[in-house]
C-alpha positions as CSV (number, residue, x, y, z in Angstrom):
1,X,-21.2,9.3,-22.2
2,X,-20.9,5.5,-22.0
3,X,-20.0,3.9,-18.5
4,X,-17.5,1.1,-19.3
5,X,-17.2,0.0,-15.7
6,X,-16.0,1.2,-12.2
7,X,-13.4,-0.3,-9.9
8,X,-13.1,-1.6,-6.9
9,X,-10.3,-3.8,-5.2
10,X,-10.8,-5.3,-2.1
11,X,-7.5,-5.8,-0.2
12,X,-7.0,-7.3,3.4
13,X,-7.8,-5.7,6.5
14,X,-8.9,-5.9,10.1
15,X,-12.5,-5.7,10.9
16,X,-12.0,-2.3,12.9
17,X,-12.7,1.3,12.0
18,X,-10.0,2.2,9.1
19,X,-9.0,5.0,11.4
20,X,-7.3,2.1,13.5
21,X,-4.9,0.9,10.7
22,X,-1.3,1.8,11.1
23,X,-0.5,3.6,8.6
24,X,2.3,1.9,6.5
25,X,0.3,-1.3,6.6
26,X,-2.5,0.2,4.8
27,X,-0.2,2.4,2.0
28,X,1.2,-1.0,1.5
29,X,-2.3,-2.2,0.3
30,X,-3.1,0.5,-1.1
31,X,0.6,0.4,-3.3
32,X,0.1,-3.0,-3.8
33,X,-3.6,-3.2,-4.9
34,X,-2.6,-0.3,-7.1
35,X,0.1,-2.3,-8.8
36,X,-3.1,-5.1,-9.2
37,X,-5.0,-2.5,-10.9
38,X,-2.6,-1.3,-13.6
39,X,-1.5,-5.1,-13.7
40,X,-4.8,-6.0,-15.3
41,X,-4.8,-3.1,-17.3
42,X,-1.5,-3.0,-18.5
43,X,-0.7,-6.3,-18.2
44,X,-3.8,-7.2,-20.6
45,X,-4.0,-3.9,-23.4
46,X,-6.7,-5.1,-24.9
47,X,-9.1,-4.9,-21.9
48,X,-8.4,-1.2,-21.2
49,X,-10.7,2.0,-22.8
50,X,-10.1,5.1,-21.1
51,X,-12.2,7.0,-23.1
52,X,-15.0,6.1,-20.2
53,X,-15.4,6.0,-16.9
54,X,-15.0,2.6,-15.0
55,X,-15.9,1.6,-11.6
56,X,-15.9,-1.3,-10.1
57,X,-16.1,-2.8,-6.1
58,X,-15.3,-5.2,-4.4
59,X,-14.2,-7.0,-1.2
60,X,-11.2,-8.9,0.5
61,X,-9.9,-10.9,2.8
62,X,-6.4,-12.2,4.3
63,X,-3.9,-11.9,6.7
64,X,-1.8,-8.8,7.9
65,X,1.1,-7.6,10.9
66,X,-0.9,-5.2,13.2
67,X,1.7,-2.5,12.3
68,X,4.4,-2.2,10.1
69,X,7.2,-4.0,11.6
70,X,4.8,-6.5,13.5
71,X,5.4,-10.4,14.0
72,X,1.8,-10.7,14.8
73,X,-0.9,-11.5,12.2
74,X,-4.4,-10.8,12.3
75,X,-7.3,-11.5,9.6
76,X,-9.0,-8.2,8.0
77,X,-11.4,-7.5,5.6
78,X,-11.6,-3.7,3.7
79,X,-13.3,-2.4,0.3
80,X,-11.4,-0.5,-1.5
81,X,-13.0,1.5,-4.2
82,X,-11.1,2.5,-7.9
83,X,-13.0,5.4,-9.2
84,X,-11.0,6.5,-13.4
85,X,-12.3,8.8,-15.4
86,X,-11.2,8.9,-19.2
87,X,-7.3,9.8,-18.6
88,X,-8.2,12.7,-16.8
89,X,-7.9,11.4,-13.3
90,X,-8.1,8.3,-11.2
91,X,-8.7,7.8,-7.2
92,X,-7.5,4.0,-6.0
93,X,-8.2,3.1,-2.4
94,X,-8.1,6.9,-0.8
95,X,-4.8,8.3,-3.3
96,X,-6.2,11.0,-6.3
97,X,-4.2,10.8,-9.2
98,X,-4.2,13.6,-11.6
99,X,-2.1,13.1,-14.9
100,X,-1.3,16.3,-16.3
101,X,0.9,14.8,-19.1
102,X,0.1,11.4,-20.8
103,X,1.9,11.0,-24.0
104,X,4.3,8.1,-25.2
105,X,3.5,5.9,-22.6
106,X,4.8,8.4,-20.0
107,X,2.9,9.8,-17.6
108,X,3.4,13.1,-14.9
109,X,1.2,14.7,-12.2
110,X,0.4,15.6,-9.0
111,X,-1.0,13.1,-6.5
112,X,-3.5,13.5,-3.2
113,X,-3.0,10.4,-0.8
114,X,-5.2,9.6,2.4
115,X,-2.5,8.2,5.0
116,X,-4.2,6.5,7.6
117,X,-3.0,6.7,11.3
118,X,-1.7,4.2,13.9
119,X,-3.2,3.1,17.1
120,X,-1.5,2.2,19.8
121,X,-4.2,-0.2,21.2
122,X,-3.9,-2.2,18.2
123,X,-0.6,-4.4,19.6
124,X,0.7,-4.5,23.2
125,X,4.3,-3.1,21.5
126,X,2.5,-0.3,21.1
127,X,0.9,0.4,24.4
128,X,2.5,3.2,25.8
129,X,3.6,5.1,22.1
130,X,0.9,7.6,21.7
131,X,-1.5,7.2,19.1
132,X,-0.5,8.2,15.2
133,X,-3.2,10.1,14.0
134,X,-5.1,10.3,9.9
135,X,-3.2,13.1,7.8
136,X,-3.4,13.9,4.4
137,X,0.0,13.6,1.6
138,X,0.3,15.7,-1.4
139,X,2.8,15.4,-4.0
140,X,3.7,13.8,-7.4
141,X,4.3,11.0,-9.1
142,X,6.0,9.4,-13.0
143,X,5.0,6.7,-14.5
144,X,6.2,4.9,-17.8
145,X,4.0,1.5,-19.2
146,X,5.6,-0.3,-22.1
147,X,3.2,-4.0,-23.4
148,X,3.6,-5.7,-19.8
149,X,6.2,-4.0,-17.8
150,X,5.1,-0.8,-15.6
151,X,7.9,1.3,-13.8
152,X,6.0,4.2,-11.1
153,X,8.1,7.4,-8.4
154,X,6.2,9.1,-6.4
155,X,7.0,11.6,-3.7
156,X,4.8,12.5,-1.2
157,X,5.0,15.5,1.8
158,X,2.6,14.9,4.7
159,X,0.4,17.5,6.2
160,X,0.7,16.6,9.9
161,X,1.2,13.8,12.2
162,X,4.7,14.0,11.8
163,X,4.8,11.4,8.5
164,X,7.4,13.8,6.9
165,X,8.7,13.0,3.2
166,X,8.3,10.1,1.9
167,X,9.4,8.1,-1.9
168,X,7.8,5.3,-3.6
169,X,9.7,3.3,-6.8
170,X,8.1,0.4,-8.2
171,X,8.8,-1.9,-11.2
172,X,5.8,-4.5,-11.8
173,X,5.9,-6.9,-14.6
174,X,3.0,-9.0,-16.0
175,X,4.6,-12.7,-17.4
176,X,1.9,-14.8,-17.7
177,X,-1.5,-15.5,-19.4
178,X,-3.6,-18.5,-20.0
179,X,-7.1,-18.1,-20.8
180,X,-8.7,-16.5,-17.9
181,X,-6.0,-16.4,-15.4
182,X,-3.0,-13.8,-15.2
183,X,0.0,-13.6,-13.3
184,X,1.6,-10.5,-12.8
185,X,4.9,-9.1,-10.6
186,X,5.3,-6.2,-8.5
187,X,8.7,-5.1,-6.7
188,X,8.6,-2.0,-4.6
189,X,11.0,0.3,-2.7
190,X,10.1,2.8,0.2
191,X,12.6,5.9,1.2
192,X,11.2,7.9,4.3
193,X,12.6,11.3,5.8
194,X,14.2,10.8,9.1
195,X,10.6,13.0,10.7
196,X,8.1,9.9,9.1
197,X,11.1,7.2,10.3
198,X,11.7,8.7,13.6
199,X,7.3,9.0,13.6
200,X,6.6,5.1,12.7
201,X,10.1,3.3,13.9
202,X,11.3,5.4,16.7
203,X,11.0,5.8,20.3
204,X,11.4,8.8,22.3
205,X,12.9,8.9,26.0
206,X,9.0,9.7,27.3
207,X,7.6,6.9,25.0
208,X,10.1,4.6,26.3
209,X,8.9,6.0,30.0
210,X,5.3,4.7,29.1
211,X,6.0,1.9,27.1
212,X,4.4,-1.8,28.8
213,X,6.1,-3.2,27.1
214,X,9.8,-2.0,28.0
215,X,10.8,-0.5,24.7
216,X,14.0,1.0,24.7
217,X,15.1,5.0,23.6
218,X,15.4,4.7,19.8
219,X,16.0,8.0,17.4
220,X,15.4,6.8,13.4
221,X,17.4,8.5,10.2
222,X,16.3,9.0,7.0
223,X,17.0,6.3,4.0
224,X,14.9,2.8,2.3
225,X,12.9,1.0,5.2
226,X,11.3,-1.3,3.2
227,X,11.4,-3.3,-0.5
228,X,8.4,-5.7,-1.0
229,X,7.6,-8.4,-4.0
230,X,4.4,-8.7,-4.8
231,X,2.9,-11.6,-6.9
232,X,-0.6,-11.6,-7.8
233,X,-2.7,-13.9,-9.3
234,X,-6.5,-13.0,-11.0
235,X,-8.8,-15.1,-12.8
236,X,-11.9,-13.5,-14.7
237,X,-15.0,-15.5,-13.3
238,X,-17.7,-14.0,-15.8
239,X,-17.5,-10.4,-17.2
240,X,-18.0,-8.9,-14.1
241,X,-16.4,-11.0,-11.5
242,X,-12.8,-11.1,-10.9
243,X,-11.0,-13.2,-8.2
244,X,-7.6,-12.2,-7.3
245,X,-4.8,-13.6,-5.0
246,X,-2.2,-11.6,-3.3
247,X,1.1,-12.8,-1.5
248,X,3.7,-10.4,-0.2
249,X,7.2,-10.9,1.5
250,X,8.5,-7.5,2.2
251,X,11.8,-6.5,4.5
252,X,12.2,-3.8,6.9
253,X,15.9,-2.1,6.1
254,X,18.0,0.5,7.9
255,X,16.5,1.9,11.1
256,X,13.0,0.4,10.6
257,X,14.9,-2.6,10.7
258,X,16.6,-2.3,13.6
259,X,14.2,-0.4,15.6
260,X,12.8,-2.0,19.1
261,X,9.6,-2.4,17.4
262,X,10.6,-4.0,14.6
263,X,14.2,-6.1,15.7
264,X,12.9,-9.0,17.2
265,X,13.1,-10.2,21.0
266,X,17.1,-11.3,20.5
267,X,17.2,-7.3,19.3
268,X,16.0,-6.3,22.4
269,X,12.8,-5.3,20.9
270,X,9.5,-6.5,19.4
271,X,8.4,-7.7,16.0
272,X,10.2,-8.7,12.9
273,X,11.6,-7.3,9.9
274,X,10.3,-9.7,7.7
275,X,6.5,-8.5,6.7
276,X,3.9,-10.8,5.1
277,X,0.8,-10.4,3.4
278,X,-1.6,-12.5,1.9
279,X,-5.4,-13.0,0.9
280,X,-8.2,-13.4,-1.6
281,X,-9.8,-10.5,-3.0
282,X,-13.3,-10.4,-5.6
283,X,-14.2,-7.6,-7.7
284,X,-17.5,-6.7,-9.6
285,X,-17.6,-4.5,-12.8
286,X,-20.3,-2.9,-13.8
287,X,-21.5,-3.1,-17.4
């Protein structure tokens, strides 16, 4: 069997143990770079053959909040490997995709995702919150690709650390193509349970106890916390290399919004609900 290539994406993380990554910050990268990856497939027909497997690595580097809801930026570096094999399955970043039906540009199966934890050391708002540790999410996800346009659910039920249920929708749309260079779309929504808000946004009456930083009792409900737009930009460098570019505005809604760690100092609180993300990312194919 013919290797075609392997795939890597670098996105943008800080230069600590993954481990230390809060949580939604790194799904977001992982979403995200996801969206990058069918991008250039999708996005560019004529460059995809999944009757092989591809791999390919890479690194990156940019700029990211220390936690989801955050008005602090920090610079990060993290590979990020893309491992497909035929149509069979794919793993991006630490998610396992497994389509089970793939016919008429439709697409249906179960998922395995990696959902890093959240340390309370990374930001003083923290200090005080407990740490949020590594679980594992299982669930299942839809997908439907037409030419350019790529429209993905997902649902996902956590194992532990209280992350709860959570739902992903995203529309990305590749519009233009000169040569070498690409520019794709990606908008995204995010629904958590109120046990993965109340987990990542709120703030119990002992937390609030230890908090340094004077947080305030907060209990989170269920509903969207968060829609994103993506734009990335790649540009093929030789037939292996690929140079991407990523920026990201995304805005916190409902109780992630207003939560102390995420409503701003006049909000009696910390951080912002405005989130964004940017960086520079290469990416080597093998041949």
């Amino acid at each position: 069997m013919r290797i075609l290539g392997v795939s890597i994406l670098s996105t943008l993380l800080l230069n600590v143990p993954a481990s230390a990554q809060v949580s939604d910050i790194f799904d977001r990268f992982s979403d995200v770079f996801e969206t990058v990856q069918n991008g250039i497939e999708f996005f560019i027909p004529d460059s995809v053959d999944m009757k092989n497997v591809r791999v390919r690595i890479g690194v990156g580097n940019g700029f990211v909040p220390d936690y989801s809801g955050s008005n602090n930026y920090r610079n990060r570096f993290l590979p990020i490997i893309d491992v497909r094999y035929k149509d069979k399955w794919y793993l991006n970043n630490g998610r396992l995709n497994v389509p089970i039906y793939n016919k008429n540009n439709f697409e249906v199966g179960p998922l395995v995702n990696l959902l890093l934890g959240r340390d309370e050391s990374l930001n003083a708002a923290l200090d005080g919150l407990d740490d949020i540790s590594t679980t594992v999410e299982v669930g299942g996800y839809v997908r439907y690709r037409y030419k350019a346009t790529l429209l993905d659910a997902n649902f996902r039920q956590a194992l532990g650390s209280g992350q709860g249920r959570s739902i992903r929708l995203t529309l990305g749309q590749g519009f233009y193509r000169n040569g070498d260079f690409t520019l794709a779309f990606a908008a995204r929504a995010k629904w958590l349970s109120s046990t993965a808000t109340q987990t990542n946004y709120g703030i119990t009456a002992e937390q609030s106890q230890n908090s340094t930083f004077g947080l305030p009792e907060f209990q989170a409900t269920s509903g969207f916390s968060e829609i994103n737009g993506n734009l990335l930009g790649t540009y093929q460098l030789s037939k292996s290399f690929r140079l991407l570019g990523l920026l990201s505005y995304g805005r916190l809604l409902g109780d992630a919004a207003d939560s102390p760690l995420s409503s701003g100092i006049d909000g009696n609180g910390a951080g912002s609900a405005n989130q964004f993300i940017g960086g520079l990312a290469i990416s080597y194919q093998f041949q």
